[in-house]
mmCIF file of the N, C-alpha and C atoms, coordinates in Angstrom:
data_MODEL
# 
_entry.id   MODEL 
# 
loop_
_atom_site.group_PDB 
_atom_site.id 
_atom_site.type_symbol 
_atom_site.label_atom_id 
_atom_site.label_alt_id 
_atom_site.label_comp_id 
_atom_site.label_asym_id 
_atom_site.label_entity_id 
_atom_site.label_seq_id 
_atom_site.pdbx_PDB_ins_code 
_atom_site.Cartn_x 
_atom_site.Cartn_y 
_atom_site.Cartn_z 
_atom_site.occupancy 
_atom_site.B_iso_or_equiv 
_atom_site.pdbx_formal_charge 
_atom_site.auth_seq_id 
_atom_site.auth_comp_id 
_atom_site.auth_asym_id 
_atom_site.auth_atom_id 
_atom_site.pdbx_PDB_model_num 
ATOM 1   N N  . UNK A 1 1  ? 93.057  110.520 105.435 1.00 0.00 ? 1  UNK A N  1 
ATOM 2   C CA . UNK A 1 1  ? 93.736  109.827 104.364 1.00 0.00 ? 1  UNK A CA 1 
ATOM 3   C C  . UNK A 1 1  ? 95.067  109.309 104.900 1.00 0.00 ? 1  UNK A C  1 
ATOM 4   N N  . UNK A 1 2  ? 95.201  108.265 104.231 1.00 0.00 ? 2  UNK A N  1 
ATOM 5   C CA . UNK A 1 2  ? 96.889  107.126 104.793 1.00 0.00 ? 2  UNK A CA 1 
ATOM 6   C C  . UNK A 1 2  ? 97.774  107.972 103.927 1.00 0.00 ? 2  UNK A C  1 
ATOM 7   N N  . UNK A 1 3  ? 99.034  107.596 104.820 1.00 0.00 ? 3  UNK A N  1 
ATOM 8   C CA . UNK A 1 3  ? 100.074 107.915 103.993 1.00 0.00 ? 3  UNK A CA 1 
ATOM 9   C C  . UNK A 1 3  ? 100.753 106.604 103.003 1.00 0.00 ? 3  UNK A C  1 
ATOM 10  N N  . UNK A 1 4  ? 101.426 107.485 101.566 1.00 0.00 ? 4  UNK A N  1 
ATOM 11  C CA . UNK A 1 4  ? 101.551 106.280 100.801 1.00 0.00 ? 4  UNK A CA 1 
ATOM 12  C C  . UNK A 1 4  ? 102.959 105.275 101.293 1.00 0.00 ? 4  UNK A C  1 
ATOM 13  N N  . UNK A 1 5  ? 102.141 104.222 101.111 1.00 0.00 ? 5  UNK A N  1 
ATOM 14  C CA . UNK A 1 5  ? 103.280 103.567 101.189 1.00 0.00 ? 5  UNK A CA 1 
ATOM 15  C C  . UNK A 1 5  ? 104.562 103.487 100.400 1.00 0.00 ? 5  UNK A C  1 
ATOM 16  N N  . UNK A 1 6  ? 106.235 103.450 99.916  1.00 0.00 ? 6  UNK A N  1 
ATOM 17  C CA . UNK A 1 6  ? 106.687 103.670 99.223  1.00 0.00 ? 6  UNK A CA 1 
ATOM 18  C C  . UNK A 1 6  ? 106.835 102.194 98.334  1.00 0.00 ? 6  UNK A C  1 
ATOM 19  N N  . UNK A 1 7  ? 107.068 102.077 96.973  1.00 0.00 ? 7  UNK A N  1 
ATOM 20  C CA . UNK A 1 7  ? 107.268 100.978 96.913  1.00 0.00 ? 7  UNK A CA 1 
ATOM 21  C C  . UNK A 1 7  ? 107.943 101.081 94.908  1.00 0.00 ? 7  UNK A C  1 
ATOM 22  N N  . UNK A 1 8  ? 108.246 100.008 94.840  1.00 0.00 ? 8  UNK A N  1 
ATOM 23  C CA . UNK A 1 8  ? 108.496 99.655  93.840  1.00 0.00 ? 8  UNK A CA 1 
ATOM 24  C C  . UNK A 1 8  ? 108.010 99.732  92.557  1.00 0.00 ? 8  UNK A C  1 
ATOM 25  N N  . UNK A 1 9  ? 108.103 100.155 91.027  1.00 0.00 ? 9  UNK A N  1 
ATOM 26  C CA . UNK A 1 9  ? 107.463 99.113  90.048  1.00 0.00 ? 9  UNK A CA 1 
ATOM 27  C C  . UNK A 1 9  ? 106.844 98.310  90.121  1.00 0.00 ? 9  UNK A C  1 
ATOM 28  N N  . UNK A 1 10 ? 108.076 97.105  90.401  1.00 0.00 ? 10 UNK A N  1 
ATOM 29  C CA . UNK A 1 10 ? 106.978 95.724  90.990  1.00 0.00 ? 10 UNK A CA 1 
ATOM 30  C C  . UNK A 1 10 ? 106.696 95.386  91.632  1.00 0.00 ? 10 UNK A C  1 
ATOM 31  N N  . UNK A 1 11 ? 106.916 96.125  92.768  1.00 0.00 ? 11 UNK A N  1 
ATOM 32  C CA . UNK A 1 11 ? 105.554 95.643  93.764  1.00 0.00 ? 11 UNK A CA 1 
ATOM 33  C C  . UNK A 1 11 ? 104.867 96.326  93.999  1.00 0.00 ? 11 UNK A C  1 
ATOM 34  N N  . UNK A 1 12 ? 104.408 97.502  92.945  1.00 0.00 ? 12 UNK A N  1 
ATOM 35  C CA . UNK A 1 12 ? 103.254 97.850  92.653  1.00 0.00 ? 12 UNK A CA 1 
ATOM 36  C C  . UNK A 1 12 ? 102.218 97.056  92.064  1.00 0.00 ? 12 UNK A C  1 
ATOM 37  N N  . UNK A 1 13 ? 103.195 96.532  90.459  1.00 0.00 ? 13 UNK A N  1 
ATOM 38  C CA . UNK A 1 13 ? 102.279 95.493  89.866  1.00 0.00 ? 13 UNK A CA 1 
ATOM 39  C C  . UNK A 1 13 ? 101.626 93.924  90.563  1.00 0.00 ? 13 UNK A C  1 
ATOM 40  N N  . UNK A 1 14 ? 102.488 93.752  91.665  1.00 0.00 ? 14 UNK A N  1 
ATOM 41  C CA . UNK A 1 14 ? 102.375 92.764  92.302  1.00 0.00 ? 14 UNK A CA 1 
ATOM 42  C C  . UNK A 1 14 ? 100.895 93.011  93.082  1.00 0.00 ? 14 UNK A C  1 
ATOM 43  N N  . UNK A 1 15 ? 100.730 94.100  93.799  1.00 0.00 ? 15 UNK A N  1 
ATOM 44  C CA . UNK A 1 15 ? 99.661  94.236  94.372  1.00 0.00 ? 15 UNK A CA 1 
ATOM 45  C C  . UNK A 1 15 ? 98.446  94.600  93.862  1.00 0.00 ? 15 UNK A C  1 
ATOM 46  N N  . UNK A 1 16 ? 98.701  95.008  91.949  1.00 0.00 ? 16 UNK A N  1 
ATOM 47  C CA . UNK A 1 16 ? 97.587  95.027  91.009  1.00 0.00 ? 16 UNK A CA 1 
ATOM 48  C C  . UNK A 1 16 ? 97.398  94.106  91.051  1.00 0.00 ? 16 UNK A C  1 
ATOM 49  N N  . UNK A 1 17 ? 98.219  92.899  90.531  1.00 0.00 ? 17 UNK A N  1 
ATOM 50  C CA . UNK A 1 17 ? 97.750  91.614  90.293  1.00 0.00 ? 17 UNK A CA 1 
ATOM 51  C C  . UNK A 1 17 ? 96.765  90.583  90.751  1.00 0.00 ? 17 UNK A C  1 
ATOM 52  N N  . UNK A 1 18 ? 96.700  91.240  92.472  1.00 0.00 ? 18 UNK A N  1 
ATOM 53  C CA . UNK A 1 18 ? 96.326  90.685  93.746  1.00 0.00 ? 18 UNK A CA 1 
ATOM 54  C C  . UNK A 1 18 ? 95.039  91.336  93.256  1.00 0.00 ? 18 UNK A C  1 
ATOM 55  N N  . UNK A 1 19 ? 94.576  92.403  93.058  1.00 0.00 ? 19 UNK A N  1 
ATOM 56  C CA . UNK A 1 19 ? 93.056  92.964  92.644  1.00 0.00 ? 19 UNK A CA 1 
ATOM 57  C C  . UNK A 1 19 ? 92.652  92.648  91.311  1.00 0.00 ? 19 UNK A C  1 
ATOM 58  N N  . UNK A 1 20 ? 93.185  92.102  90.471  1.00 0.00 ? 20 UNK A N  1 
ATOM 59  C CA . UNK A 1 20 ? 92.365  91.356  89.534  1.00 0.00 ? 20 UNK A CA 1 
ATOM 60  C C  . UNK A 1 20 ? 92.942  91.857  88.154  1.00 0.00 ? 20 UNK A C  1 
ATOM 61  N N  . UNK A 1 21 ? 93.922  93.081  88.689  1.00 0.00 ? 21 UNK A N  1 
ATOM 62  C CA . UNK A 1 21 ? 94.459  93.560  87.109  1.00 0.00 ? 21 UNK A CA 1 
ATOM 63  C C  . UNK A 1 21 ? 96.208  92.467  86.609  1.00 0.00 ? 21 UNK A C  1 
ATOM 64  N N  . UNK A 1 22 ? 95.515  91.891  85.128  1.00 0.00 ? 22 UNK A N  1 
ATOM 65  C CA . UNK A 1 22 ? 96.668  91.020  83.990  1.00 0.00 ? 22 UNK A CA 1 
ATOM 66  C C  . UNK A 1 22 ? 97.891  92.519  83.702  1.00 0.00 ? 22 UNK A C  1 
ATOM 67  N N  . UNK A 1 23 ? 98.797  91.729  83.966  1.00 0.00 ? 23 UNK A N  1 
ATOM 68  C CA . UNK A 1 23 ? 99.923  91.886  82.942  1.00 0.00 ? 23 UNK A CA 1 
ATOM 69  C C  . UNK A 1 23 ? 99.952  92.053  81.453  1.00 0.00 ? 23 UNK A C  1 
ATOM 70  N N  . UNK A 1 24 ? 100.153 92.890  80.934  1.00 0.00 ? 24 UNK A N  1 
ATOM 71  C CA . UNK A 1 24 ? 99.925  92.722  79.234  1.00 0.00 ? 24 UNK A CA 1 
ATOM 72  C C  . UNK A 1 24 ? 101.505 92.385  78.740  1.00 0.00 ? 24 UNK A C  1 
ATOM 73  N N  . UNK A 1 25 ? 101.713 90.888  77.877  1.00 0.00 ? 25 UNK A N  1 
ATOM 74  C CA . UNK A 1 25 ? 102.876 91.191  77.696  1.00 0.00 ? 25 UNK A CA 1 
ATOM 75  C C  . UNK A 1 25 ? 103.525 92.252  76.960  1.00 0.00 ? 25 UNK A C  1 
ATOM 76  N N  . UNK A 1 26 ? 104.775 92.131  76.771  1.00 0.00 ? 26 UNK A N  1 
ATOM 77  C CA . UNK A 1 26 ? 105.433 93.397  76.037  1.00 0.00 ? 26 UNK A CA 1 
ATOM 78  C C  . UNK A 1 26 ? 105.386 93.235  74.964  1.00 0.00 ? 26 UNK A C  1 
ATOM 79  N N  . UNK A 1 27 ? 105.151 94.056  74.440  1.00 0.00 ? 27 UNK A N  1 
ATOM 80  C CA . UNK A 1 27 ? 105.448 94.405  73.114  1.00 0.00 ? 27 UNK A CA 1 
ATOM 81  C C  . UNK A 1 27 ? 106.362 94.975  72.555  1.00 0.00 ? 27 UNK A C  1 
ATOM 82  N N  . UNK A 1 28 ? 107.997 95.092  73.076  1.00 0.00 ? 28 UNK A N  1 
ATOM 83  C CA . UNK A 1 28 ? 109.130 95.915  72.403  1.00 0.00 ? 28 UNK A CA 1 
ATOM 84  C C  . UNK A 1 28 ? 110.050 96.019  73.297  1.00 0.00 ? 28 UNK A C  1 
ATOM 85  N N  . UNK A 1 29 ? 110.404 97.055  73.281  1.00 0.00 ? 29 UNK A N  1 
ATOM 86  C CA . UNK A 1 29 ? 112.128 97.888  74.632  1.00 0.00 ? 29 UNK A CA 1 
ATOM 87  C C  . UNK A 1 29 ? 110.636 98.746  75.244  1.00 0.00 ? 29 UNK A C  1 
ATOM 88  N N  . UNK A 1 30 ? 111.277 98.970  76.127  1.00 0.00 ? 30 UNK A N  1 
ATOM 89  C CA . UNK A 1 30 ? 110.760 100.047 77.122  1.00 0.00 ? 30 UNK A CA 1 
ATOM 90  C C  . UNK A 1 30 ? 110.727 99.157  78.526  1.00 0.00 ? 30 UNK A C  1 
ATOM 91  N N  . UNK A 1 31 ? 110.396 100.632 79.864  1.00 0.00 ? 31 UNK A N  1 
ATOM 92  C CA . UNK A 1 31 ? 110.661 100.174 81.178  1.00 0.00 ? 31 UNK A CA 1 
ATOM 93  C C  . UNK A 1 31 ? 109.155 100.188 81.626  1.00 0.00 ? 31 UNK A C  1 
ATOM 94  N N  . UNK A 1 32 ? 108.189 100.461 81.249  1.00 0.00 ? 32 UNK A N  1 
ATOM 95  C CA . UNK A 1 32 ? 107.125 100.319 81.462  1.00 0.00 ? 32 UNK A CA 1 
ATOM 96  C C  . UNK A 1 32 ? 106.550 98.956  81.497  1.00 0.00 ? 32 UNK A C  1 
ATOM 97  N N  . UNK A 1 33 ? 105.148 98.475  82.565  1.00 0.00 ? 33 UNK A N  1 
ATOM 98  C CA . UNK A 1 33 ? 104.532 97.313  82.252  1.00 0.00 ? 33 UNK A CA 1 
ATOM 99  C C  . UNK A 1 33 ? 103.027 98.132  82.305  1.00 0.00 ? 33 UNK A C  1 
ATOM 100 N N  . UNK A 1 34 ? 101.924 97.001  81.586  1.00 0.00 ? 34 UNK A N  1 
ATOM 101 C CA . UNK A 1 34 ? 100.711 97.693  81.619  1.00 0.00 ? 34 UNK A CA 1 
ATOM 102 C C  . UNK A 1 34 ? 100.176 96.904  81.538  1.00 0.00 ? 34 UNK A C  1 
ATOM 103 N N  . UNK A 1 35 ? 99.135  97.142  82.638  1.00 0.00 ? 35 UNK A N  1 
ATOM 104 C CA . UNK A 1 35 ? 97.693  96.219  83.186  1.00 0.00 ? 35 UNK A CA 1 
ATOM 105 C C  . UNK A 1 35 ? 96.928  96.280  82.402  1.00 0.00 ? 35 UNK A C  1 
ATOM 106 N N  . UNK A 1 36 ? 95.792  95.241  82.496  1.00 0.00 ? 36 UNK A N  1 
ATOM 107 C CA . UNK A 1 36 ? 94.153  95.513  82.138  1.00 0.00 ? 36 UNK A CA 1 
ATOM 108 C C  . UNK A 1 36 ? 93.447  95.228  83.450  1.00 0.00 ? 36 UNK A C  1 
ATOM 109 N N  . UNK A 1 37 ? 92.461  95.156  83.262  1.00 0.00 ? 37 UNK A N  1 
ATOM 110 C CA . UNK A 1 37 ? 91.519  94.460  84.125  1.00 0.00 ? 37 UNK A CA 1 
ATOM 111 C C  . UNK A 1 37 ? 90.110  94.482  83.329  1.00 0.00 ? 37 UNK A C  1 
ATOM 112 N N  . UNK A 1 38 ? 89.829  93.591  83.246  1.00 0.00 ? 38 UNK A N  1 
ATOM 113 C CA . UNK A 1 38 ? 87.991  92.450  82.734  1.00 0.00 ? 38 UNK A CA 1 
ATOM 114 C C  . UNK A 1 38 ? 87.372  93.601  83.556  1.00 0.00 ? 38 UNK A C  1 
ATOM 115 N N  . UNK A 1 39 ? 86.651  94.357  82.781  1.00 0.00 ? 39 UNK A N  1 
ATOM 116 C CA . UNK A 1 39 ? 85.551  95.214  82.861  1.00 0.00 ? 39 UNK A CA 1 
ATOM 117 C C  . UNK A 1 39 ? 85.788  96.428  83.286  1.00 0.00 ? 39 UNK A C  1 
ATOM 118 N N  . UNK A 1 40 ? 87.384  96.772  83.470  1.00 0.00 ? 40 UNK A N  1 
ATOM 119 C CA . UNK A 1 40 ? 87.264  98.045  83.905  1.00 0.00 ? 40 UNK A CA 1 
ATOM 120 C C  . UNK A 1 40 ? 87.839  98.678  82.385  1.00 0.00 ? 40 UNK A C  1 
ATOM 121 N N  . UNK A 1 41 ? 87.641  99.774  81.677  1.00 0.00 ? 41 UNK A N  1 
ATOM 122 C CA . UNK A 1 41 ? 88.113  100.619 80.725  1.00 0.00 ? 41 UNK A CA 1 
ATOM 123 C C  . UNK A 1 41 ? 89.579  101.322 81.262  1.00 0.00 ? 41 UNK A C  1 
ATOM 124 N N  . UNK A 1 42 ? 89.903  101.358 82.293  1.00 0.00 ? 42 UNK A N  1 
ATOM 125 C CA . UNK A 1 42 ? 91.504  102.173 82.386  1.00 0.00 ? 42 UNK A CA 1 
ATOM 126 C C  . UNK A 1 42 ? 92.304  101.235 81.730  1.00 0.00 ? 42 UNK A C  1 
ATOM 127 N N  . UNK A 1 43 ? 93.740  101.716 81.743  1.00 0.00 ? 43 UNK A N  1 
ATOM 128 C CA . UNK A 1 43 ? 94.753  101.148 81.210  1.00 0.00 ? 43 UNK A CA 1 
ATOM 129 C C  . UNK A 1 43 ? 96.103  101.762 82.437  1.00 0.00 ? 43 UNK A C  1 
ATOM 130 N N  . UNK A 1 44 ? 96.242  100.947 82.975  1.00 0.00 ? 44 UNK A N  1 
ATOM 131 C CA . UNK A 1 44 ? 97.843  100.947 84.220  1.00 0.00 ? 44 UNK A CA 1 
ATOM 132 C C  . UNK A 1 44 ? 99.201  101.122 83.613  1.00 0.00 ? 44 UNK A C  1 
ATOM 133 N N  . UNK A 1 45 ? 100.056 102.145 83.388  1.00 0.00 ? 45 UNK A N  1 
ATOM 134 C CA . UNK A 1 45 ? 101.293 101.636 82.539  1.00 0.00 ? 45 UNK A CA 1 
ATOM 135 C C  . UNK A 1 45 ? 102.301 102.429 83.845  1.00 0.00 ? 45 UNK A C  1 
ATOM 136 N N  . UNK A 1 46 ? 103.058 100.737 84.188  1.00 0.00 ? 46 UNK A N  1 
ATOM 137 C CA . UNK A 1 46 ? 103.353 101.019 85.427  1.00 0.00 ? 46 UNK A CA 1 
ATOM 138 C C  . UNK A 1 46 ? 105.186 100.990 85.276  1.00 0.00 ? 46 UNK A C  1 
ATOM 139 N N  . UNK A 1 47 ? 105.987 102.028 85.301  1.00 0.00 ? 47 UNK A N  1 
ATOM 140 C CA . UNK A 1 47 ? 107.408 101.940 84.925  1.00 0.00 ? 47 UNK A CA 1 
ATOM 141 C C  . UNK A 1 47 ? 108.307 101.173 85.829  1.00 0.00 ? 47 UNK A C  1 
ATOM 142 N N  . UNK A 1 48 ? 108.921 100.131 85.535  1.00 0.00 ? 48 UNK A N  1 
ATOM 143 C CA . UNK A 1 48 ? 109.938 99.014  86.192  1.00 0.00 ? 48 UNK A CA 1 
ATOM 144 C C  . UNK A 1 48 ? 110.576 100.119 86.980  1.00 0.00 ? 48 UNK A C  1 
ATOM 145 N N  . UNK A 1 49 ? 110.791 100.637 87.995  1.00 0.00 ? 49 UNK A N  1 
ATOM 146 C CA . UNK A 1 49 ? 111.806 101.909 88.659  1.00 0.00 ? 49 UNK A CA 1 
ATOM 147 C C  . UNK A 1 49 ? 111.720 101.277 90.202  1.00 0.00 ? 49 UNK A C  1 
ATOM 148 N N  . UNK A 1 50 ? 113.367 101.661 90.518  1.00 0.00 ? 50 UNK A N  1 
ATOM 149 C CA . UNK A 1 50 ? 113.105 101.203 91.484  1.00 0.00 ? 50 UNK A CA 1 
ATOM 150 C C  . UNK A 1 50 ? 112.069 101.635 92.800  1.00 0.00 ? 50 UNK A C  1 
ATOM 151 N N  . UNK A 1 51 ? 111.691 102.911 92.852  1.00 0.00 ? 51 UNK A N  1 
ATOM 152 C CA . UNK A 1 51 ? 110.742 103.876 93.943  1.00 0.00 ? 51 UNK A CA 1 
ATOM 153 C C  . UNK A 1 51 ? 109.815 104.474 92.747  1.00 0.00 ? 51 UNK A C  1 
ATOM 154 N N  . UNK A 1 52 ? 108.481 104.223 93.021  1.00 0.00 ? 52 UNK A N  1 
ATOM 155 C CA . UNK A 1 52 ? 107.558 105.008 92.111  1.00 0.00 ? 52 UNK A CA 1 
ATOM 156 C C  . UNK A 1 52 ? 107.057 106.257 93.181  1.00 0.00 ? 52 UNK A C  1 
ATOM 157 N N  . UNK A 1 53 ? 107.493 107.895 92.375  1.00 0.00 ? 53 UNK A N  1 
ATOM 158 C CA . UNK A 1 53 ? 107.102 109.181 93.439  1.00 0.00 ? 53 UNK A CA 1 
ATOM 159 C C  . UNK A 1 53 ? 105.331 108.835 93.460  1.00 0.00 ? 53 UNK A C  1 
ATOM 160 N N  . UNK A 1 54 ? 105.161 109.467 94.536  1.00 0.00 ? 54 UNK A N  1 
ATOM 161 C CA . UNK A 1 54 ? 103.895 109.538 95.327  1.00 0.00 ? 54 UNK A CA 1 
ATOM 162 C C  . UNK A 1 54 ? 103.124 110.010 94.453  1.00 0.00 ? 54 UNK A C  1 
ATOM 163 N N  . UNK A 1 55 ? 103.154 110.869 93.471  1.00 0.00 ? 55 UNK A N  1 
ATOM 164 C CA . UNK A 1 55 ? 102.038 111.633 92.812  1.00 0.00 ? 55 UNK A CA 1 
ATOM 165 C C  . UNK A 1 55 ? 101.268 110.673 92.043  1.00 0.00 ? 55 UNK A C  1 
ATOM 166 N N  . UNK A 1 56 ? 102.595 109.656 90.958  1.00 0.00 ? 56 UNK A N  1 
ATOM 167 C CA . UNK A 1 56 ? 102.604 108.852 90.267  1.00 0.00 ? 56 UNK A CA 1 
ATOM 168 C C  . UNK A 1 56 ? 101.738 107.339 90.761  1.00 0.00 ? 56 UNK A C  1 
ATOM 169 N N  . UNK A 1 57 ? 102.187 107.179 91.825  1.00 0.00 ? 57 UNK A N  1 
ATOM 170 C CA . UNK A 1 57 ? 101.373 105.875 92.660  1.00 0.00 ? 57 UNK A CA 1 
ATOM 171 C C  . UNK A 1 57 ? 100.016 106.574 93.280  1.00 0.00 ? 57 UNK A C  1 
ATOM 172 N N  . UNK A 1 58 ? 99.501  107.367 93.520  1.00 0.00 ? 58 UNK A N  1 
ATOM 173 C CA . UNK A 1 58 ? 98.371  107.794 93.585  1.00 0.00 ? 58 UNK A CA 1 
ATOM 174 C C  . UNK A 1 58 ? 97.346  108.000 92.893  1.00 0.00 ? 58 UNK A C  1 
ATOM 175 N N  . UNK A 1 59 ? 98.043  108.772 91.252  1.00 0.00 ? 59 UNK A N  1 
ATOM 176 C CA . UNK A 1 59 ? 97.033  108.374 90.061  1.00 0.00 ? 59 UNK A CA 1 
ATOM 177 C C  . UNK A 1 59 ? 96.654  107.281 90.240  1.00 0.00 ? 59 UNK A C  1 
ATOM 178 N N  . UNK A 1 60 ? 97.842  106.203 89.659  1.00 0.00 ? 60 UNK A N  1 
ATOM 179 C CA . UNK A 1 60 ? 97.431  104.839 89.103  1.00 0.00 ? 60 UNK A CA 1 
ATOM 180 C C  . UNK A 1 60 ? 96.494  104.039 90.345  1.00 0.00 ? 60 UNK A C  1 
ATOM 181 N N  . UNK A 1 61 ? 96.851  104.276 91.721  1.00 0.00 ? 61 UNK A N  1 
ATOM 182 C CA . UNK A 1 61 ? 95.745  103.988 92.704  1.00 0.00 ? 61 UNK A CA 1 
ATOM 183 C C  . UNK A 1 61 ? 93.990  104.522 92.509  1.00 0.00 ? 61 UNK A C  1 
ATOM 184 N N  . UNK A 1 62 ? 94.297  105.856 92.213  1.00 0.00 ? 62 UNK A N  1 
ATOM 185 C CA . UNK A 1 62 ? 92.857  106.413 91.764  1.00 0.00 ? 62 UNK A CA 1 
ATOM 186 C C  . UNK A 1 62 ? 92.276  105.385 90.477  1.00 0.00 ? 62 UNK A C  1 
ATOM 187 N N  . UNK A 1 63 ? 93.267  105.485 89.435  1.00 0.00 ? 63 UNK A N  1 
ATOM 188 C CA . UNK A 1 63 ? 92.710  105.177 87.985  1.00 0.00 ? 63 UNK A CA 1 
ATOM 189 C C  . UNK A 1 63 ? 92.002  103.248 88.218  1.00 0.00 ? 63 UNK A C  1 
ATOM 190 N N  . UNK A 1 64 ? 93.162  102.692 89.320  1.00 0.00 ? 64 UNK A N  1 
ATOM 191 C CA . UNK A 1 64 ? 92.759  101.735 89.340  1.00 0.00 ? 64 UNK A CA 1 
ATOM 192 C C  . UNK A 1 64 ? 91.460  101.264 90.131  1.00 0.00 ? 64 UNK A C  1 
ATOM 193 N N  . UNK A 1 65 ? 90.673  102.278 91.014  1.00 0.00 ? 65 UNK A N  1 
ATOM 194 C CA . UNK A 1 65 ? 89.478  102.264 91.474  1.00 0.00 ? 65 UNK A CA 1 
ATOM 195 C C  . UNK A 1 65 ? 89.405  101.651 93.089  1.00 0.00 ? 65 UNK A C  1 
ATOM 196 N N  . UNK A 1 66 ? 91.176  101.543 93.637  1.00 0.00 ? 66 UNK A N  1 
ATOM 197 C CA . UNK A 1 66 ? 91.445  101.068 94.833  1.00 0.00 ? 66 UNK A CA 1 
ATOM 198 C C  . UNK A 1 66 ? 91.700  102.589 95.700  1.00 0.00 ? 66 UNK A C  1 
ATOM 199 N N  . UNK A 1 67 ? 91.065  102.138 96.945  1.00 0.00 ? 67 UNK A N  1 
ATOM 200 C CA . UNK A 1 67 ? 92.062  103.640 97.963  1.00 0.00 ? 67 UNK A CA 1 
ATOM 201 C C  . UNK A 1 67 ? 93.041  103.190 98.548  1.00 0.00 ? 67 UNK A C  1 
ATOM 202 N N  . UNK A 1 68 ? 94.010  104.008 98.681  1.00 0.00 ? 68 UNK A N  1 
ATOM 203 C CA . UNK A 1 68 ? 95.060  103.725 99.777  1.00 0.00 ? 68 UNK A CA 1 
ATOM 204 C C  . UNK A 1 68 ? 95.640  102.561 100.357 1.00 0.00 ? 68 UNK A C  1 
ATOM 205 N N  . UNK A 1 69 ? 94.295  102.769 101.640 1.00 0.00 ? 69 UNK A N  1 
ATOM 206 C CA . UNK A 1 69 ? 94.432  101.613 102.416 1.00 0.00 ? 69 UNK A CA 1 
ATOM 207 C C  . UNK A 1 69 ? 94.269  100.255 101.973 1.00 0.00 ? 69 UNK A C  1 
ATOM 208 N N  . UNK A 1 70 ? 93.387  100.265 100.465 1.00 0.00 ? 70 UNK A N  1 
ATOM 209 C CA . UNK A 1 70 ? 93.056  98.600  100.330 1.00 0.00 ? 70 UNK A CA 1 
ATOM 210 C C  . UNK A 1 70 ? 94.832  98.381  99.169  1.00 0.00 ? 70 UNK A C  1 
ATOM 211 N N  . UNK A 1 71 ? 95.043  99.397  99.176  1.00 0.00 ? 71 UNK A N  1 
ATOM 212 C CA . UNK A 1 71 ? 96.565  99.184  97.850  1.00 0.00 ? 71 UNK A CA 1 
ATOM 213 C C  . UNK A 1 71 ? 97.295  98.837  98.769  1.00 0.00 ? 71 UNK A C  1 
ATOM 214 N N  . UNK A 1 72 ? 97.758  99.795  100.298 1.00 0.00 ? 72 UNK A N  1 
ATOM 215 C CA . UNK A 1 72 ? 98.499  98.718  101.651 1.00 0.00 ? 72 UNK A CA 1 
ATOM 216 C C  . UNK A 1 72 ? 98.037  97.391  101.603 1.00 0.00 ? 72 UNK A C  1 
ATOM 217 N N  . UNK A 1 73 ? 97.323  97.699  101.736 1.00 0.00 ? 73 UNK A N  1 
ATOM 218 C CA . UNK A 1 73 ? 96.584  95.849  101.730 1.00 0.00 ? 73 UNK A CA 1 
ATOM 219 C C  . UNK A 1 73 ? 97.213  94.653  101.120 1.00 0.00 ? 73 UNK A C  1 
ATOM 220 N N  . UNK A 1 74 ? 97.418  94.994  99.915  1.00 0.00 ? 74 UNK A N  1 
ATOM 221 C CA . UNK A 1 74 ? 97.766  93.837  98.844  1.00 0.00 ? 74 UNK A CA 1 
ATOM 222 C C  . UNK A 1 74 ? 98.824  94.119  98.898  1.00 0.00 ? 74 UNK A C  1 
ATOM 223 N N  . UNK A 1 75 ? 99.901  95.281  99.524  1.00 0.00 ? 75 UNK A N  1 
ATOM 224 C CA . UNK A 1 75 ? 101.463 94.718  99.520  1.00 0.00 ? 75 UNK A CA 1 
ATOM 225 C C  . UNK A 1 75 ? 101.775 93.564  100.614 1.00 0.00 ? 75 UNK A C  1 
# 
């Protein structure tokens, strides 16, 4: 297994985007953004921060159905 790369909020969402998961706009205050993606049932709610911890970017890597290496990929 890779080690994670460190990265951003958004350029986390940036590299969802690149795999096929939308932006949902906002709906209110908060630091959170949240994906969909056309045919998958998860839901991404990814917090604007500047460093997302490793545990946190690993779920949303799992939930989003990418490994590791293909989430390096799209940064």
């Amino acid at each position: 297994m890779s080690r994670l790369p460190r990265v951003s909020g958004r350029e986390a969402v940036r590299a969802f985007e690149k795999a096929g998961w939308q932006v949902i706009p906002r709906r209110g205050k908060g630091d959170h953004m949240i994906l969909r993606k056309p045919g998958n049932p998860n839901v991404l709610s990814i917090p604007d921060h500047p460093l997302l911890g490793p545990g946190l970017l690993r779920s949303l890597i799992r939930l989003s159905g990418l490994t590791v290496e293909e989430f390096a990929s799209l940064l």
